[in-house]
N, C-alpha and C positions, 0 to 999 in steps of 0.2 A: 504494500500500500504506500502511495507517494501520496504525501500533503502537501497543497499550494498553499500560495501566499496568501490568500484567504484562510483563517487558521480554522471554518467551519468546512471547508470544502477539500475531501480527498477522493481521490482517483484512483484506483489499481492499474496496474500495467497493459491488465489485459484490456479494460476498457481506454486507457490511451490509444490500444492501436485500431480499435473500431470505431471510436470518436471524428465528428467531422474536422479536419486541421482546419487552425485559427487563420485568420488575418495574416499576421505577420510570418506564420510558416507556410502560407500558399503564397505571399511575397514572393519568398527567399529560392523555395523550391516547385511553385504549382501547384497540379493535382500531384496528391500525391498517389504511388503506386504504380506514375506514369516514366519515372526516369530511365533516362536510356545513357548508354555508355556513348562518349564522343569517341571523335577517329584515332584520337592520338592519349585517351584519357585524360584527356584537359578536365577542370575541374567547373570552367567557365563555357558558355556556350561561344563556342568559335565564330570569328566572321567572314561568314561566307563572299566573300565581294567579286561577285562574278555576275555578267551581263547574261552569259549563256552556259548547259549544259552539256555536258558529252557524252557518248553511248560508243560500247565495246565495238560494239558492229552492229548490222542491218539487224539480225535474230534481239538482239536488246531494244533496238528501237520498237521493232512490233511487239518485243512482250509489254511495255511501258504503253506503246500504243490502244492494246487490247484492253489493260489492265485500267488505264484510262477511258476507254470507252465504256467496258461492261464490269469496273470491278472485281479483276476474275484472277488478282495478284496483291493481296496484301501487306507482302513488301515494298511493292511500288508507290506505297500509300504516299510517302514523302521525294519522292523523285521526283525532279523537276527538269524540264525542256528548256526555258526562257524565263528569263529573270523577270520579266512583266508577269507570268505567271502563279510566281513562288518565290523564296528564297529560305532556306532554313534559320538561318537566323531571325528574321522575319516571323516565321511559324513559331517556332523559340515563344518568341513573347507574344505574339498570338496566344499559342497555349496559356502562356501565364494568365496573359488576364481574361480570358475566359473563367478559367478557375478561381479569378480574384471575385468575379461579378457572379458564380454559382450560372454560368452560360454554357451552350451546349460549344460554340465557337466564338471566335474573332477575330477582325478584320482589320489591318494596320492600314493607314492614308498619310500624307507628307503633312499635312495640317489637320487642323481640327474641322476647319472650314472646309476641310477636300471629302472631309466625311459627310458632315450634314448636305452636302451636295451633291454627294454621289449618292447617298440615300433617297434622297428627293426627286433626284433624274432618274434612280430606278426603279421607283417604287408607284410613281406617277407619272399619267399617262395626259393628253389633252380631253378635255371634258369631266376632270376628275378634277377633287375639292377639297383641302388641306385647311386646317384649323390651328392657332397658334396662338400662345398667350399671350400680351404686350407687354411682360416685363423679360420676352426674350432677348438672345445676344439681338443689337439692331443688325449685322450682318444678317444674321437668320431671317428674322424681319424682313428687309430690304431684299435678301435674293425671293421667297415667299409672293413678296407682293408687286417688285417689276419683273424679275426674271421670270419666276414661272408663270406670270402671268402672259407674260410673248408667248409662252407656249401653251396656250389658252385652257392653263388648271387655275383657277379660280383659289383665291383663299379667303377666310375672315379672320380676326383677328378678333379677343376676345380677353376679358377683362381677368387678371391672375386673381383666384380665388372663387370667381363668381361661374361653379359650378351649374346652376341654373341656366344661364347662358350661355355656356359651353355647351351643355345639352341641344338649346333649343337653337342652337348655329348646326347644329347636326342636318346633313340634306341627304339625298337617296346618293349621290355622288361623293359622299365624303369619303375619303379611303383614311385618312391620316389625323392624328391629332398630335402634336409639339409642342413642349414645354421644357423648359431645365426647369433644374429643381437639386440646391436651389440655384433662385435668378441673381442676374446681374443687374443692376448693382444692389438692388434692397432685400437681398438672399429670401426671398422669400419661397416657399416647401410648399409644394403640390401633395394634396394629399392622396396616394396613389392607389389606396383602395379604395375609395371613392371615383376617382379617374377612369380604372381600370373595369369597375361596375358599369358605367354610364360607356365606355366606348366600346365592350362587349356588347350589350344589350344592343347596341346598333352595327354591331360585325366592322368596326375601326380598328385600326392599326396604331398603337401607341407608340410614343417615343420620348424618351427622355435623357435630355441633356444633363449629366453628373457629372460636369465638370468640377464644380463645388465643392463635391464631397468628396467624390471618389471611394472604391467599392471601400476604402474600411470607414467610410462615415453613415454610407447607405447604399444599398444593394438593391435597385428599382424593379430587376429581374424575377426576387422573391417577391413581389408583391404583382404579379402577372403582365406588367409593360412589357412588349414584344421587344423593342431594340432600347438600348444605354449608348449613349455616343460620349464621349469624352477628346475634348483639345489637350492630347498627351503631352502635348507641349508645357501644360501646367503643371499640378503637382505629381503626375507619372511619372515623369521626368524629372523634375523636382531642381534642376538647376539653371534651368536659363540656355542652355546651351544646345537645345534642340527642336527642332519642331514636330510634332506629329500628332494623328489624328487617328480614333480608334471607333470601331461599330460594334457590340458584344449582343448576341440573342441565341435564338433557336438557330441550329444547324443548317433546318432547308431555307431557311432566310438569309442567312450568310451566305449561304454555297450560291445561290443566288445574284448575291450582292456582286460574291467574290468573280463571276462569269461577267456583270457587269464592268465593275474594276479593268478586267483584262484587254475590254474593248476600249471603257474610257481613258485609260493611260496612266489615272492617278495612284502609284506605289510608292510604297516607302524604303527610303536607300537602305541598305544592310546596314551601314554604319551606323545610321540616325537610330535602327532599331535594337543595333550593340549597346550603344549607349542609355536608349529608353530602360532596355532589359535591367542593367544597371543598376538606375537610380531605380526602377520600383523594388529591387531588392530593399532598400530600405525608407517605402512607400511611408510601410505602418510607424515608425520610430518616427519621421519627418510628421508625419497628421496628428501624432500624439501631440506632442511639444507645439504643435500650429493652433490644435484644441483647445490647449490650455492657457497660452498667452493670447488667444483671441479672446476666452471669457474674462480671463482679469480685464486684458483691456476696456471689451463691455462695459462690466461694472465700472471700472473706473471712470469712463465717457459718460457714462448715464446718470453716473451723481456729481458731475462736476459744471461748476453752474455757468462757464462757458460755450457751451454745448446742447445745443436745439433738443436736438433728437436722435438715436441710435437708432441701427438695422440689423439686430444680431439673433439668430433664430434660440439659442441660448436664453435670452430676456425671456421673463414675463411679459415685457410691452410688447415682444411683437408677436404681430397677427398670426403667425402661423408657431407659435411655442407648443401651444398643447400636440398637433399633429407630427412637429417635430420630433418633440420627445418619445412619440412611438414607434418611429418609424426610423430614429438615425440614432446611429453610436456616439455621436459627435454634433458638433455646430460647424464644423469649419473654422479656417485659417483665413476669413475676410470680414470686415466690421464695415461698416459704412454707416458717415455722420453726419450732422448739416452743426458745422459752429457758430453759434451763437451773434446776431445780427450787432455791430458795433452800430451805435447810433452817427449820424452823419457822414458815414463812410459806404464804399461799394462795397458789396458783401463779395461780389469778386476779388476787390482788389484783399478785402482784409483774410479772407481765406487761404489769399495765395502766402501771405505774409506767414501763416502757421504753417503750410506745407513748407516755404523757404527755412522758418526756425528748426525743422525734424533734421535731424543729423544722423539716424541709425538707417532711417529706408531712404530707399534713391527715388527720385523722381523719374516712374516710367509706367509706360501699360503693361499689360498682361501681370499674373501671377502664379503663384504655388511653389516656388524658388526657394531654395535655401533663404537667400536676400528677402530683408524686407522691403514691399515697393511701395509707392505713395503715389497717388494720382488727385487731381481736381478736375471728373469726368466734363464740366464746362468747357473745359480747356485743354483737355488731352483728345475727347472724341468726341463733341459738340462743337467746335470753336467756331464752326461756320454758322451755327444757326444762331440767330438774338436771343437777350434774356427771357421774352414772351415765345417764342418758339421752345428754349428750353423746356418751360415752365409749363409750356401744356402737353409735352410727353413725358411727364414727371422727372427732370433734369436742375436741380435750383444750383443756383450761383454758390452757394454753401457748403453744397454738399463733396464728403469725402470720403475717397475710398480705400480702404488702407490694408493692405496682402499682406499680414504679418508673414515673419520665415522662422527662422529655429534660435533666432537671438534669445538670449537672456532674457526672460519676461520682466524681470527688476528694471533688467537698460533699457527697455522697451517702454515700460512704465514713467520711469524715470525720464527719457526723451519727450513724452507726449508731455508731464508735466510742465519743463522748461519749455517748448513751444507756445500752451499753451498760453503760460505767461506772458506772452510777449503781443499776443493779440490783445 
């Protein structure tokens, strides 16, 4: 009998090894049960960096060929022709985070944006009808309502939270419904058995964006959503230094996807996907430490009388706390705030002045990075529209968005106080 760190919970041996692995051991190693020996018994998965493949002679090509056509060679399962195809390092972390997200498969893309686009150009057709929430990424948004629109699939766009409406935006043509969860920027939580009730009921296809969370905060999959997309480029990846973009569901949905992929072109380079593999080895350690100084921070932002208003799905104030808490292991590593209106001043200019005083995160988009980043979304990915255009896609002059990373939550604490100061 082994006793955990919990001094009321023990475990025997035998039930460790029929137990489902954690988080952090499908990180490190996948499913487990599935490990296979490499070529040279490396200990890491090798990178394969190769455009194309090669075959002993003609008799090898057609057994790969047949085997491909009728499944009739189960060693050929992972052999590959052309690197548009396949690549094993690639599959590599495919595997993983399948098994991160409890998915039959998945699908690797050069961005996160090459994913929700290849999903959407493959999934829908002209005269079909796509549904999305408005506090999604605005990229998403924007390809949704001009791009697919030229190609005459219709969408609505529909207000986050207001289930009712989501419903009644439902049409005999809808194939899709779209949401993260949570959103950008006011993290706001789809509550997915709810979701998933209402787009059954009308034979929809669900999807949801976890980039947010990522499988060890929430696992959209257990809760019946057909596809999880994630911009690997964030905390998958977790350092900044790569881009990539992932699709995770049912098998015949990917196998699917993955026949689109071939024809549209968009693959991810073996290297990008060496290095994804990488950093999600230590996914779970990086979301713990991001959990825990994004709640202090919370609290702290919430009671300091600087400071308008918090977006943190952790609070009590926000809207979506109770479904949160049932449905995620975590809040996430983003906070978003609106600082508090200085009288006679632009609340542009005095906001920027507290982003200028932070010393620990850099001034930049994107997140999930070691680094902490700081953005003033008016001004990083608004800057073209006026304060009254902001203001009516829920964008204020004030508001800020802040990717905690693995720093010291004390120096992290410590920074926002002196900032704060200074406004």
């Amino acid at each position: 009998m082994i006793r955990l760190a919990d001094p009321f919970t023990t475990v025997t041996v035998s039930e460790i090894g029929q137990q489902q692995a954690g988080n952090l051991t499908k990180a490190v190693h996948g499913k487990m049960g599935m490990r296979s020996s490499q070529p040279h018994h490396e200990l890491i998965t090798p990178l394969a960096q190769t455009a194309t493949y090669t075959f002993a002679d003609t008799a090898d090509l057609r057994a790969f060929m047949e085997s491909k056509m009728w499944g009739t060679d189960p060693s050929m399962a992972e052999r590959g022709e052309y690197g548009r195809y396949g690549n094993p390092t690639v599959r590599s972390v495919e595997r993983r985070l399948a098994a991160l997200e409890n998915g039959d498969d998945a699908l690797l893309f050069p961005t996160g944006m090459a994913a929700i686009t290849n999903v959407l150009l493959s999934m829908l057709s002209a005269g079909n009808h796509v549904i999305f929430t408005d506090d999604c990424y605005r990229k998403t948004r924007q390809f949704c309502q001009n791009f697919l629109g030229r190609l005459g699939i219709e969408s609505t766009q529909v207000a986050m939270g207001d289930y009712e409406g989501l419903e009644a935006a439902i049409q005999t043509n809808t194939r899709l419904i779209i949401s993260e969860s949570p959103t950008n920027p006011y993290l706001r939580v789809v509550d997915l058995d709810r979701l998933v009730h209402i787009a059954r009921k009308h034979r929809v296809k669900t999807i949801i964006d976890a980039t947010f969370a990522t499988p060890i905060n929430q696992r959209p999959l257990d809760f019946g959503i057909d596809l999880v997309i994630h911009s690997a480029t964030k905390y998958l990846s977790g350092h900044n230094d790569i881009m990539a973009g992932a699709v995770i569901g049912e098998s015949g949905l990917i196998h699917a996807l993955r026949q689109s992929q071939g024809m549209l072109g968009g693959v991810l380079d073996p290297h990008a996907a060496y290095l994804l593999e990488r950093g999600i080895k230590t996914l779970g350690l990086r979301i713990g430490q991001q959990n825990r100084s994004s709640q202090a921070v919370a609290n702290y932002l919430e009671s300091h009388p600087k400071i308008q208003r918090v977006w943190y799905p952790g609070l009590l104030s926000h809207p979506d706390h109770k479904v949160s808490k049932q449905q995620m292991d975590g809040f996430g590593g983003v906070v978003s705030f609106e600082i508090g209106l200085v009288p006679g001043e632009d609340p542009l200019s005095s906001t920027s002045r507290f982003i200028d005083a932070m010393t620990i995160p850099y001034i930049a988009p994107s997140l999930g990075g070691v680094e902490s980043l700081i953005e003033q979304p008016a001004l990083m990915s608004y800057y073209e529209f006026s304060t009254q255009e902001r203001l009516a896609i829920g964008i204020a002059d004030n508001l800020v968005r802040f990717a905690i990373g693995i720093e010291d939550t004390s120096d992290i604490l410590a920074d926002l106080n002196q900032a704060l100061a200074q406004v």
